[in-house]
Kinemage of the C-alpha trace (Angstrom):
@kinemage 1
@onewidth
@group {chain A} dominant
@subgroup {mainchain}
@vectorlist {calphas} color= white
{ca unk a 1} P 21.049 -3.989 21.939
{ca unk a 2} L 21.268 -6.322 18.791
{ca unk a 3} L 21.557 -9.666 18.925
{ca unk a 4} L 23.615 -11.670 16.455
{ca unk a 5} L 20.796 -14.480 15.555
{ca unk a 6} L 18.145 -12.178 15.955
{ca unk a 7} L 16.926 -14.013 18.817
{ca unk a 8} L 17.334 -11.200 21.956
{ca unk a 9} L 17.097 -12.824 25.427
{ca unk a 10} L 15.627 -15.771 27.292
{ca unk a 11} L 13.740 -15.599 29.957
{ca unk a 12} L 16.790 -15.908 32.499
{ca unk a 13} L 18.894 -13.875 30.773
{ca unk a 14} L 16.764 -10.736 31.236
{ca unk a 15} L 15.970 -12.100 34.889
{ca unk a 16} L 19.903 -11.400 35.262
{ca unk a 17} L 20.033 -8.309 33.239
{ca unk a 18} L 17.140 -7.246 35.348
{ca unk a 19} L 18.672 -7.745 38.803
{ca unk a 20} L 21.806 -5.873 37.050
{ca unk a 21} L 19.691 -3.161 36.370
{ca unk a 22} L 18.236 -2.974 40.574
{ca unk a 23} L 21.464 -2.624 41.608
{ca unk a 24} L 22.473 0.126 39.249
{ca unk a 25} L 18.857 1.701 40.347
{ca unk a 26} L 20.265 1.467 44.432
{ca unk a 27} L 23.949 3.034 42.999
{ca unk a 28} L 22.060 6.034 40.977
{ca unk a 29} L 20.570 6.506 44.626
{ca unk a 30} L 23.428 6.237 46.494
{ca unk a 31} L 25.105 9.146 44.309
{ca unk a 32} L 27.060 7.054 42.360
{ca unk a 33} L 28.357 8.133 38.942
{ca unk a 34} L 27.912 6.385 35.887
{ca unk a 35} L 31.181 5.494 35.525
{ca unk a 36} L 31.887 3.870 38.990
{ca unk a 37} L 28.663 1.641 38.215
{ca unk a 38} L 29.627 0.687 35.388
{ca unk a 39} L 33.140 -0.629 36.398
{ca unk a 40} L 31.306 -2.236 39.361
{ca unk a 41} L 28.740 -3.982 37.227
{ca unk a 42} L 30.837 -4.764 34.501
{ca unk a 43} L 28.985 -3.458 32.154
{ca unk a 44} L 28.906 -0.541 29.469
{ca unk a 45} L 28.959 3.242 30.317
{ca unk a 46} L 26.085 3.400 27.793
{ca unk a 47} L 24.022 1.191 29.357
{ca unk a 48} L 24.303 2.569 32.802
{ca unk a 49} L 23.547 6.021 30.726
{ca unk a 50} L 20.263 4.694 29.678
{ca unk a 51} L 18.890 3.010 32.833
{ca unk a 52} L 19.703 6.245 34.150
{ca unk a 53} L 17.996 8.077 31.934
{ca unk a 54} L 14.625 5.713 31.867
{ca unk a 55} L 15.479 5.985 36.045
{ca unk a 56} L 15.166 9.457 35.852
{ca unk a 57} L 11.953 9.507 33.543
{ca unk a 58} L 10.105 6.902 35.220
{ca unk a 59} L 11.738 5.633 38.513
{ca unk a 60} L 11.953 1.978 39.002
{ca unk a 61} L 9.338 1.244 37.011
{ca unk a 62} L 11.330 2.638 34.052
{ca unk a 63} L 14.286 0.012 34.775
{ca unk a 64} L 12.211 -2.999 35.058
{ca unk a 65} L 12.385 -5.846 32.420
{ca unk a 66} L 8.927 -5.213 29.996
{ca unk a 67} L 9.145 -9.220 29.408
{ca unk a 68} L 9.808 -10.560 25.867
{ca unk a 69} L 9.359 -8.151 22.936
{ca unk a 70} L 8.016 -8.497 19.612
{ca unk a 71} L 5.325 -11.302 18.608
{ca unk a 72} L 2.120 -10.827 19.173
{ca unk a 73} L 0.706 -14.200 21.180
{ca unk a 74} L -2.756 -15.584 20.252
{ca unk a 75} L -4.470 -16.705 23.899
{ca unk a 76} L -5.419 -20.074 24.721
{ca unk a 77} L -9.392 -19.374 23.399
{ca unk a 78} L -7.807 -18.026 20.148
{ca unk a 79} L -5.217 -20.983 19.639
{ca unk a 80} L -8.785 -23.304 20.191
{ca unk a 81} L -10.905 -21.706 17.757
{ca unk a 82} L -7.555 -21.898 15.192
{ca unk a 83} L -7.158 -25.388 15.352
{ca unk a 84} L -11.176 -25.853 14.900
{ca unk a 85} L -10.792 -23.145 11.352
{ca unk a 86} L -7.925 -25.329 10.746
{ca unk a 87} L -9.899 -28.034 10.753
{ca unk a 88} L -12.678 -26.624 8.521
{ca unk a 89} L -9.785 -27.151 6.048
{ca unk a 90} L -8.935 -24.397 3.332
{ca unk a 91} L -11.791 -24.899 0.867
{ca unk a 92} L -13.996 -23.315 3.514
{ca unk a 93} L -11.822 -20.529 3.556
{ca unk a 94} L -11.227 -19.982 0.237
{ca unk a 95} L -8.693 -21.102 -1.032
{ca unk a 96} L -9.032 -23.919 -3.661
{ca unk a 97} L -7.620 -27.115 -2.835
{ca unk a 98} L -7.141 -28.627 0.598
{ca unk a 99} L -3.595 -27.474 1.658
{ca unk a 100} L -2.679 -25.190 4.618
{ca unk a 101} L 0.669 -24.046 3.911
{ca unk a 102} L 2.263 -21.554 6.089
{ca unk a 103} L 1.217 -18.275 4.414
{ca unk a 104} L -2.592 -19.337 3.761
{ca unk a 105} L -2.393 -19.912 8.030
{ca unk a 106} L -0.485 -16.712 8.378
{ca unk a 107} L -3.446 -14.918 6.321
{ca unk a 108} L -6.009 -16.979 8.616
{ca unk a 109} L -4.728 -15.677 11.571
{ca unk a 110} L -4.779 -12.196 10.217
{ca unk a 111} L -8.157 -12.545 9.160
{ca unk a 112} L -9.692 -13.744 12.640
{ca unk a 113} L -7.245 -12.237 14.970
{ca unk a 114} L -6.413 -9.062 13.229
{ca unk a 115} L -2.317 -10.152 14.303
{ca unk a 116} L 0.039 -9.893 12.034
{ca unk a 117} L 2.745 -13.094 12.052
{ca unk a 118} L 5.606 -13.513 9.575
{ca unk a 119} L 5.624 -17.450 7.933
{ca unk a 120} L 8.308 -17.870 10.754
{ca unk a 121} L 6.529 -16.396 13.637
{ca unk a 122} L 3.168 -18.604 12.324
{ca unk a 123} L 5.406 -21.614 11.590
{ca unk a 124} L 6.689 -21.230 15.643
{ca unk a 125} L 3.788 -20.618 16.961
{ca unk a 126} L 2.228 -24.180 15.360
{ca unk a 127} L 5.068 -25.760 16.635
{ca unk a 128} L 5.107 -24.616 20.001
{ca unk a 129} L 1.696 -25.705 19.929
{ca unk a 130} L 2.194 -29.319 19.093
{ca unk a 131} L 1.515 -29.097 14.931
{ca unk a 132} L 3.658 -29.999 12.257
{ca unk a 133} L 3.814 -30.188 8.566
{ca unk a 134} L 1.594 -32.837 6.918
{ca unk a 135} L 2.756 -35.164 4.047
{ca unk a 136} L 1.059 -37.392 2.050
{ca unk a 137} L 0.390 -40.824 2.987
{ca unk a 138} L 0.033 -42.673 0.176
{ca unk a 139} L 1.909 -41.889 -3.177
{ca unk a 140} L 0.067 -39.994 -6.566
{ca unk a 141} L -2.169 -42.628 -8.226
{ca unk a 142} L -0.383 -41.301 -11.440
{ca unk a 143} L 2.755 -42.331 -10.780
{ca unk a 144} L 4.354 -44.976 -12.952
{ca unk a 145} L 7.721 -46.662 -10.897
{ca unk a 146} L 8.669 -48.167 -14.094
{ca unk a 147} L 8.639 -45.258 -16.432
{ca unk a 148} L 10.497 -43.226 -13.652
{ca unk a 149} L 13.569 -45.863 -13.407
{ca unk a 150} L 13.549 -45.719 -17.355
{ca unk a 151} L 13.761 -42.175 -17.009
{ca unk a 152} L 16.767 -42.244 -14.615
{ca unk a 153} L 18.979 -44.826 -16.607
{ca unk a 154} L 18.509 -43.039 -20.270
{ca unk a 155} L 17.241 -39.823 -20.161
{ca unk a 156} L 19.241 -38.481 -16.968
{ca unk a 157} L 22.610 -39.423 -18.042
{ca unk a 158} L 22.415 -37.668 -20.741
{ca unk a 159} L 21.059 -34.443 -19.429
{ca unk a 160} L 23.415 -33.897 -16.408
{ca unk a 161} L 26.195 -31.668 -16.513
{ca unk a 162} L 29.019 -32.922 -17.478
{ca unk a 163} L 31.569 -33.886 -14.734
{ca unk a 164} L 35.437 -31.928 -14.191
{ca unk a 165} L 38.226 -32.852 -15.131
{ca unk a 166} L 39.893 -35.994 -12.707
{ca unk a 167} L 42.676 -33.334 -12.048
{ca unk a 168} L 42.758 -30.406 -10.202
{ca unk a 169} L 43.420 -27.268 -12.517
{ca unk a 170} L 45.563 -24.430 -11.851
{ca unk a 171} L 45.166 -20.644 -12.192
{ca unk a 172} L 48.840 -19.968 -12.018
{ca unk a 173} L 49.910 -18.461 -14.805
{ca unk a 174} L 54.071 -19.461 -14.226
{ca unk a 175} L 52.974 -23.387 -13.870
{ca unk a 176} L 53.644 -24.323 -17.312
{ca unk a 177} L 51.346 -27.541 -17.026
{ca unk a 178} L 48.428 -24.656 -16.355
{ca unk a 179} L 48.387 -23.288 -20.299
């Protein structure tokens, strides 16, 4: 089953769609046929095809719920010794200044863990954890205020695209205002 934002089930919801799978199990023994349970249940016919199928092939144990699919989860002693490489900072990891963006941790983890996480999965996983993204405290010493508002009330004015027109345009071609 696909799921529109890519996000599959919570926890409860496959606690439901578990149960609703038990009772189809105590139908399939009852002689039932697939059709019946699936009116019952209110669910599809090829559903109740399947869990009889993976019924058949495995008995209950082919119906249960296999929990949530798809990342791989780091364990507690693995999240600890992250956060200490983490700290190390990046230059003792190679890379050559000191910022961890996503992908550098994503290639850390890969490196110590041999798990693979997408910049999405690694970004989740540091927030479910408690980390967020960094930003500077203080401004670049470079930075001149004065020569930036210059900048913004002669240079920018003239290098901005140039506005519409005040009036909306037409692309009728029987309007005779529109030619």
């Amino acid at each position: 089953m696909r799921y529109a934002q890519g996000g599959g089930l919570t926890d409860a919801e496959r606690i439901t769609r578990e149960r609703l799978r038990l009772q189809a199990l105590e139908r399939f023994e009852g002689g039932q046929k697939n059709a019946e349970i699936a009116a019952a249940l209110r669910i599809s016919l090829r559903s109740v095809e399947r869990w009889r199928r993976a019924w058949r092939e495995g008995g209950e144990a082919g119906v249960l719920s296999k929990g949530s699919p798809g990342r791989p989860r780091l364990s507690e002693a693995q999240i600890a010794r992250l956060e200490q490489e983490l700290e190390r900072g990046p230059l003792a990891h190679g890379w050559a200044d000191q910022r961890w963006t996503l992908a550098r941790i994503k290639t850390l983890i890969g490196r110590l863990f041999h798990i693979s996480y997408t910049v999405e999965g690694t970004w989740r996983l540091l927030k479910r954890h408690g980390w967020s993204w960094q930003q500077p405290t203080r401004r670049a010493i470079e930075r001149d205020d004065d020569a930036v508002e210059v900048w913004k009330k002669e240079t920018w004015p003239r290098v901005r695209a140039p506005r519409r027109r005040p009036t909306p345009g037409s692309s009728s071609r029987t309007r005779p205002g529109s030619r």
